[in-house]
Structure formats: C-alpha cells, structure tokens
N, C-alpha and C positions, 0 to 999 in steps of 0.2 A: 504493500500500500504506500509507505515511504517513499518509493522508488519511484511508482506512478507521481505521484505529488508533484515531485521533485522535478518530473521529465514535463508535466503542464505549468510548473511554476518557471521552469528556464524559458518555456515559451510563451509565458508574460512578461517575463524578463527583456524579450527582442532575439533569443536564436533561434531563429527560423529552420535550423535542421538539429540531429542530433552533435555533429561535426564541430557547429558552432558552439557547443556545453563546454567545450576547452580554450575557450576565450572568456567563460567566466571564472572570480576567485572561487575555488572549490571549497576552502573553507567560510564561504560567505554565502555562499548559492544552495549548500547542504542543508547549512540550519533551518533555514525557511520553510524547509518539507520534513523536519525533525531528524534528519541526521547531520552526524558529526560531520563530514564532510562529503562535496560532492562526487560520486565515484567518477572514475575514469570512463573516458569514451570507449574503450576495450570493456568495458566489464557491464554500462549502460545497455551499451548494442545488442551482444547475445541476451542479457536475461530479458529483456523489454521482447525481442523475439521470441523467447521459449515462452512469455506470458501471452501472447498473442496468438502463438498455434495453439495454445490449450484454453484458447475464449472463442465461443460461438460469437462471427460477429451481427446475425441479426440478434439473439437476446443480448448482449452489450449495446447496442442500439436503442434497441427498448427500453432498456436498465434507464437509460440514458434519457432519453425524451418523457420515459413517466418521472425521474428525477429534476427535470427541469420546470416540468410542469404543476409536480406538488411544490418547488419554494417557492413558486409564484404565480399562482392559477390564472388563464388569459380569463376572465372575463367577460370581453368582449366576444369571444369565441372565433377572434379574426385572424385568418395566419397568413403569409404570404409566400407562394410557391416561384420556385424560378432554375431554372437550366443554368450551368457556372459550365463554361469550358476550360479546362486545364492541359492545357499541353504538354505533350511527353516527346525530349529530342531521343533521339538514338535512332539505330538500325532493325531495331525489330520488329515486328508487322502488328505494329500496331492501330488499330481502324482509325480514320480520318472525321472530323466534323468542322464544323466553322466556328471561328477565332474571330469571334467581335472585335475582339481588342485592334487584332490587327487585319481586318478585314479581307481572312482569307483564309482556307483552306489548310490544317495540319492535323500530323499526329496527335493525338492525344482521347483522353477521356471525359465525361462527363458526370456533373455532381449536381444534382436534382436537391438545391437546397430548402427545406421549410423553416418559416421563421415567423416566432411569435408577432404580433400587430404593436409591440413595444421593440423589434429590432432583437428578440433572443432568438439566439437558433435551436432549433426542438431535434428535427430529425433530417436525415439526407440518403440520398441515395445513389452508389457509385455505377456504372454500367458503360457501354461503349456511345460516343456522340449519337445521338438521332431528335430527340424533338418531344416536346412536355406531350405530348398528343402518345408517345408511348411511353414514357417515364410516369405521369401523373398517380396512375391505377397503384404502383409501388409504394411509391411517396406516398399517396393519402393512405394507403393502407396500413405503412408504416403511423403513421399520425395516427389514424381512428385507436391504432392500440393504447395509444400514449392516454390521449384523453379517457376522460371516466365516461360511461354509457351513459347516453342520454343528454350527451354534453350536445348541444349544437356548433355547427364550424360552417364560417364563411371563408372560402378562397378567394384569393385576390390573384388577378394574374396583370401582366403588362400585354401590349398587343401580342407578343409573341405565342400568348396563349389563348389567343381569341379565335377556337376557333371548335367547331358542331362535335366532332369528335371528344375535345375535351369537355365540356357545356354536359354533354349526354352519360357521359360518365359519373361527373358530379351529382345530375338528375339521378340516376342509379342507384349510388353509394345515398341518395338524400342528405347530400351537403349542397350549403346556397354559394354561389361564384358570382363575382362584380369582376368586370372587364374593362379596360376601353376597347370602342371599337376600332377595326382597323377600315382602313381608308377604302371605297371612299366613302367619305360622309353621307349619311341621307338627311333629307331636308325634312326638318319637323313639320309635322300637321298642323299641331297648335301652334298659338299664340305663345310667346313668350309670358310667364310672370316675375316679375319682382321682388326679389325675399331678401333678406338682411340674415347674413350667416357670422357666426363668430369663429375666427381663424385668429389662432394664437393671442387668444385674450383680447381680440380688434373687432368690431362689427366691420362686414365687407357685405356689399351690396352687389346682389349678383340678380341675369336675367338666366332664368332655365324655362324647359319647355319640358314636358312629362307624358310618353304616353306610352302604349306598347304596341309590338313594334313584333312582326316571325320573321325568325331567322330561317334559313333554308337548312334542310338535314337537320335541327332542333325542334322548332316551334316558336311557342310566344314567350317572349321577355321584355324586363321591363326595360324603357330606354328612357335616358337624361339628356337633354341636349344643353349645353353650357353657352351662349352669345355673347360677344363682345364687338361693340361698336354694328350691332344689327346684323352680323356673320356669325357660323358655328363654329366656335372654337376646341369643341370637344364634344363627345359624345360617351357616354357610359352605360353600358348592357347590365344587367345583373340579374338572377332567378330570384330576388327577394323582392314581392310586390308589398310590402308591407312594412319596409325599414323607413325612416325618412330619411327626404333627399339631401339633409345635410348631413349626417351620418354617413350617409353612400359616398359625399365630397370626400369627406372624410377619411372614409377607409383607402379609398385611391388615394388620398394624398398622404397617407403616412406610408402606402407602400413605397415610399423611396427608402424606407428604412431596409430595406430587401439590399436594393443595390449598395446602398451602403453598407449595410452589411458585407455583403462580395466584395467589396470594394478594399475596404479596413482589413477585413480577416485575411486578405490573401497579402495585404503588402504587412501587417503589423503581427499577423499572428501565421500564416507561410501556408493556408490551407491548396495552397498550387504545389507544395513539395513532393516530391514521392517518398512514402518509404524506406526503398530499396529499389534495386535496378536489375533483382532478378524476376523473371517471368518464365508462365510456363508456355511454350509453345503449344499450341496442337492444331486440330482441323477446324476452320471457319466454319461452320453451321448459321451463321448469319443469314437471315432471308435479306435475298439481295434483287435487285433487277435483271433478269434474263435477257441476254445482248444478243440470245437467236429470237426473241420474243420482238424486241426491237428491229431488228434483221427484216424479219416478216409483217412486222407493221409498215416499214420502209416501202415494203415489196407491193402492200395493199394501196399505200397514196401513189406508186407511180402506178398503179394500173386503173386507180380512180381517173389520175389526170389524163393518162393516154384515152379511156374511155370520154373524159368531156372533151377533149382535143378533137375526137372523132365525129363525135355530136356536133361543134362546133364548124366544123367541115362542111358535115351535111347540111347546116343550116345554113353557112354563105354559100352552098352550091346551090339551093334552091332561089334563096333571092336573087341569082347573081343572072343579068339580064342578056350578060351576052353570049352566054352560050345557046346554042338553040335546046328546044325542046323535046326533040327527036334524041337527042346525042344523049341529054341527060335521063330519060325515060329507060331507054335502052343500054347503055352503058355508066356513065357516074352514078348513077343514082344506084344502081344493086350492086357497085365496088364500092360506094361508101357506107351502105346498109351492113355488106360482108363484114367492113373492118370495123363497122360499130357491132357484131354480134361477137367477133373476135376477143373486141376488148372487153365484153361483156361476162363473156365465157373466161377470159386471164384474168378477171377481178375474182369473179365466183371462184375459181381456183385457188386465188392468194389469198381469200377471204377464209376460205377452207383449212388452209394449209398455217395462216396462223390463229386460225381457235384451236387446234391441234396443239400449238406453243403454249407453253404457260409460262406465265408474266411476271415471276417470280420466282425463284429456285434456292435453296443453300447454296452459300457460295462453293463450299465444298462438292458439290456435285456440278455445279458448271467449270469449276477449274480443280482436278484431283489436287494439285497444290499448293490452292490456299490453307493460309495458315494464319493465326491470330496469337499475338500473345496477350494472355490474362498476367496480371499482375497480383499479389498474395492479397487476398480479401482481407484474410483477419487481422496483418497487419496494417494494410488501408484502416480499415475499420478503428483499431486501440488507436493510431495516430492521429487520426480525424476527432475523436472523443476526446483525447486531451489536451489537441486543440482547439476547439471550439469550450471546452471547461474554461479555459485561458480566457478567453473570448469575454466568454457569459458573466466570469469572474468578475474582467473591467465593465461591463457594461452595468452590474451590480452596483459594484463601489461608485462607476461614474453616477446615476442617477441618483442615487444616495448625496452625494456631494453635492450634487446640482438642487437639490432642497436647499441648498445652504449657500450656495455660492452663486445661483440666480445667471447664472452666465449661459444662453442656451447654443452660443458658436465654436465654442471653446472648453468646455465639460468635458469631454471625449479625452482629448488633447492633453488638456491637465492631469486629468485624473492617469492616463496612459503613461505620459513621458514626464510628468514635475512629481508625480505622486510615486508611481506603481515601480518607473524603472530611474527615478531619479533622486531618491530621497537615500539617505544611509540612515543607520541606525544600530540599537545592540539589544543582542535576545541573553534572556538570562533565562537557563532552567535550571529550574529544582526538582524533584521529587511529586513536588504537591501544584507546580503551577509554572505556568510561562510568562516571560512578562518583556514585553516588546516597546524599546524606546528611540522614536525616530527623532530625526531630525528635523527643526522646522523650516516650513518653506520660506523664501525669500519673498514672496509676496504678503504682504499681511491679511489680503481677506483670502488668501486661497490658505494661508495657517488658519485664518480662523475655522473657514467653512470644516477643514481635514478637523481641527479639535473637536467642533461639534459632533463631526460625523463617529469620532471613537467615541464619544462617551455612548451614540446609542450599539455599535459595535459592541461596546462590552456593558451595554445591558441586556446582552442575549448570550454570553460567554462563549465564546465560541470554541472551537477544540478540532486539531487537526485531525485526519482520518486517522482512525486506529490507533488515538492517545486520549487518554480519560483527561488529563492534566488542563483547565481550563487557560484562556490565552487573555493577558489584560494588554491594553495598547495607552502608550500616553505619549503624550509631544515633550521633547527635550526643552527644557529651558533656552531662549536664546542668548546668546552670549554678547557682553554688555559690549554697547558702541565704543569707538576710540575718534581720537582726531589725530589728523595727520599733520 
C-alpha cells in the first residue's frame, strides 16, 4: 500500500514517468507515503509490475470509480464522456486513429474518458482508436457500476458525439444525453424569448427558442436554439424534456471541464505515458473494410455510368435532325438499343457479383499477416488509477482552497505548483501520530487561504492508507523581516 502511495504521490509531485522518481530526494519523497525513504527505480519497477499482473484491471477500475464517487456523490447526476487520443511512437503494429492535436493520422490508442460535472475523473476506458459511437456502451457500463441503482445520469457529449447511434444507446441503457448539434444549423420555428440566466454569480440576458425537433435514425428530442444579434448561435439536442433550459446552458457549459481535464492531466499528471514498451503481438481480428468489397462497388459505378452514357446516346441520336430516318430506324437505332441492353446486363452482373462481397471482414482474414500489438492491460490499468488519484487529489485540495482564496483563474495553479509541488516542510512521526509542518507561502492570502484550509483538514484526521497513526498539518511560523 506504501508503495502504491508513494508511486501516485511522485506523480503529484510532477514525474510524469517512473524514470523521473530518480530526480526526486528519496529521503524527502519516501516520507510523504510513510516510508523511510524512496526506493530505487530498480526495485519500484519490478514490484509495481508483479502488483499489476496479480490485479484484475476491470474490478481495480470499479474499486476505483465506486471510491470516487462515495467521497463525493455527483449530485447532479451529470458526467461528461469524451474520446482522448494518445499516441504510441515505435515500430510495432500498432492501429492508427486521429491526433487532434496534430491534425493527423498516427499510431496510437484510445482512452474513453468519464468525468464527474465538477471536473473529477470517475472511470475510462482503454481500446484501439475508432469513435464514442463504439466506445460509449463500455464507458457507461463501466459508470452504471460505479453509481448506486436508481441513481439517475445525464451525459454530456461535445459534437463529436452527436450522433443516432450514440442518442439510441443512451435511450436503451435509460440515461438522459445533452448535445450540441452538429452543423448544419436548422432554423427554429419559434419565436425567440427573453430570459435572464445567472452565469457565474452575473444575470446575463439571453434570446432562446425551444421546441422539439426528430432527428433521423432517433426520433424526437428536445432542441434549444441560443441567438445572438437575430442569428443562431448554437443549438443544443438533449433526451431530457423536463430539465430547465438554464440548467441544460448549464450542463454544456461546464462540460469544458472535460477538456480541461485532458488537457491538465496529460501535461501535469502524464496520462499520455505508457507503461512499458513491451507488447504482445498476435493476429488483427479487427473488423475492418473489405478492399475486394470496395473493388466491386468500383466495378458497379463504372457500369452505372457506361449504362447512362448509352442512354445518353440514344437520346441525342433520336433528337439529332440530321440524320435521316430510314438510317436510324434500320441501323443506329437497334446498335444503340444492343449496347444499352449490354450495359444493362454488365450492371446486373456487377450488381451481383458485389452483394456476393461482404463489406466488412477481420482484418486477419483479408490479409493472413496482419498483426496488432496489445499493450499489458493490467498494467495500463494500476498506472492510469494512480494517476488520475494524483489528479482527483489536487482537484480536492484545489477546491477546498478556493472556498478561501476566492481566486477562480488561478486555484488550479496555486494549489498544483505554490502548494502541492512547491512548498517544503518537516514530518515528524511517532508511535501514536504524524504531524506535518510546512512552510509558508510567500503570498499572504494564499498563506492565509492554505491555514484555513488545515484546520478543517484536520478536523477530519486524516490517516494514510494502511497506518492507524492520525496526521495533524500546521503552517511554520514565518521568519521575522530584516532590512538590508
């Protein structure tokens, strides 16, 4: 348990791999997770492995997302789901999907992240690139476990997820999903009306239009249309006829906490690392697209076009004035008929020939020597858990401080880099208790806000995993001014 501790507290610390645990002081970076010092990178690596092969990583997952969810029940029952691409350089066959980042085509994997409507992360899901339209079924199922029965859950998607397939799923599983729509806009029926909404402690004066609105391959849903300066400025879908429409602003407008989230964890806490760089080869079973499938649909548009090409003939030879009547009765006219039954009969045959194809195949059986490497789950799995703890951790403490410190640009920031990885301090243990004294900060309300935040810190005693010894936190005295 130490050990684990130890490996999510160096990655709140700022080392983004295990590699970098040798560029902290080992006897300074130990005591934080209750040992004497920190082990060596030789002796972290193998055991963190042997604890990984011998953890199931879907119940670690579960463990995981029902332990997120009892310190801090959502509430509001709102999560927000989203596709993360993480790239993997090397040479081995690993499947390809799209790199937003960089707006193009690589190696790499795919992490199906959920995350509470306050910015925690609950659950995720690892798999090769393809699209929330097949990831989603995973992810919520992982979630429904997490929550307690009868809980209600609204998803939140960005366009990327807007779309009948997913909607239908959600209808299924009876969870409610808010969208925006993707382009193009339709033009509301109604009248716009006028309502006064409150965004961040401010009345804002917005024109919306409300009505519902079927989508194709769903049905009926509701739609929001948002106007600005007499034009649509946004549109928002959702299965929930019954929330109010500022509420619905609402939930779409804190889903940026999604992206931020991906955003923060991948550069602050390294959820883009891998584990390790070994994988297991084997055979691609992937359903993929069939290129004889393709082949043969080819083969069906040139014998469409040949046949209207033909058609097209026979109808400028009929209007066409200078030929006589005799000539085309008797000869063009039953040679262009011929080559229209021709092309008739080489459609019907390519028509044939590819419903016979199937449209789809394992990749393994369209080429015997595809191959895919997987990467070790379980330890995917403990590495992602103790990162995202890191994670959950500062977003804890940061909110917590932000009751005190009122700063809502900069919270994050503080609490991550003046607080978490920039503050020194000295633990003393005993027998019967821990007692932990930092340093204070150089700013005077962000000491203050940190004092407040220990005393209520230890009016809950807290106590690291797997030590009874409870932990008291105080702030050092500062040390008196001088003049130079």
């Amino acid at each position: 348990m130490a050990l684990l501790s130890v490996t999510s507290t160096c990655f709140a610390l700022g080392a983004a791999t295990i590699e970098q645990f040798k560029h902290l002081t080992a006897g300074c970076a130990g005591p934080l997770a209750g040992l004497a010092v920190l082990p060596d990178v030789r002796t972290i690596r193998p055991r963190l492995a042997a604890i990984a092969e011998a953890t199931d990583p879907v119940a670690l997952q579960h463990m995981f997302a029902a332990a997120m969810l009892a310190a801090d029940p959502v509430t509001s029952g709102v999560y927000y789901v989203d596709d993360h691409f993480v790239p993997c350089a090397g040479a081995k066959p690993v499947g390809k999907g799209w790199n937003n980042k960089r707006g193009r085509a690589e190696k790499g994997r795919a992490d199906t992240q959920v995350t509470a409507g306050d910015g925690r992360a609950v659950c995720f899901v690892t798999g090769e690139p393809s699209g929330l339209t097949v990831t989603l079924p995973r992810a919520l199922a992982e979630l429904k476990k997490a929550v307690p029965p009868g809980t209600p859950i609204m998803l939140g998607f960005d366009r990327g997820g807007a779309y009948p397939q997913v909607f239908r799923h959600c209808r299924e599983q009876e969870v409610h999903w808010v969208s925006y729509r993707r382009a193009p806009l339709a033009v509301p029926a109604g009248l716009p009306i006028l309502a006064t909404i409150t965004v961040g402690g401010r009345q804002q004066e917005i024109a919306r239009a409300e009505e519902t609105c079927h989508l194709k391959d769903y049905g009926q849903a509701r739609q929001l249309t948002l106007l600005e300066r007499g034009e649509v400025a946004l549109q928002i879908l959702t299965s929930d006829f019954g929330a109010c429409p500022a509420e619905i602003l609402s939930w779409l407008r804190s889903r940026w906490r999604e992206e931020n989230f991906l955003k923060y964890a991948a550069a602050s806490y390294g959820i883009d690392g891998i584990c390790d760089y070994i994988a297991g080869v084997q055979a691609n079973t992937k359903i993929v697209d069939n290129p004889a499938r393709k082949a043969a649909v080819t083969a069906v548009r040139r014998a469409e076009k040949t046949l209207a090409t033909a058609r097209q003939d026979l109808a400028r030879l009929l209007r066409g004035p200078a030929m006589p009547a005799a000539a085309k009765n008797t000869k063009l006219i039953p040679a262009a008929q011929k080559k229209i039954t021709r092309a008739e009969r080489a459609l019907a045959a390519a028509e044939a020939a590819r419903d016979r194809v199937p449209a789809r195949l394992p990749a393994n059986v369209i080429d015997p020597q595809a191959k895919v490497a997987l990467l070790r789950t379980c330890r995917r799995s403990l590495q992602m858990v103790l990162r995202l703890l890191a994670h959950n951790a500062e977003h804890w403490l940061s909110s917590h401080l932000n009751a005190y410190l009122r700063d809502d640009d900069e919270y994050r920031a503080i609490t991550r880099e003046t607080i978490i990885r920039g503050l020194a301090g000295i633990i003393t243990c005993t027998p019967g208790a821990i007692t932990v004294e930092l340093q204070q900060p150089d700013a005077p309300r962000v000491a203050t806000a940190l004092a407040l935040l220990l005393e209520e810190i230890n009016a809950a005693q807290p106590r690291l995993p797997g030590d009874h010894r409870p932990i008291t936190y105080r702030l050092a005295s500062r040390p008196p001014a001088f003049n130079t």
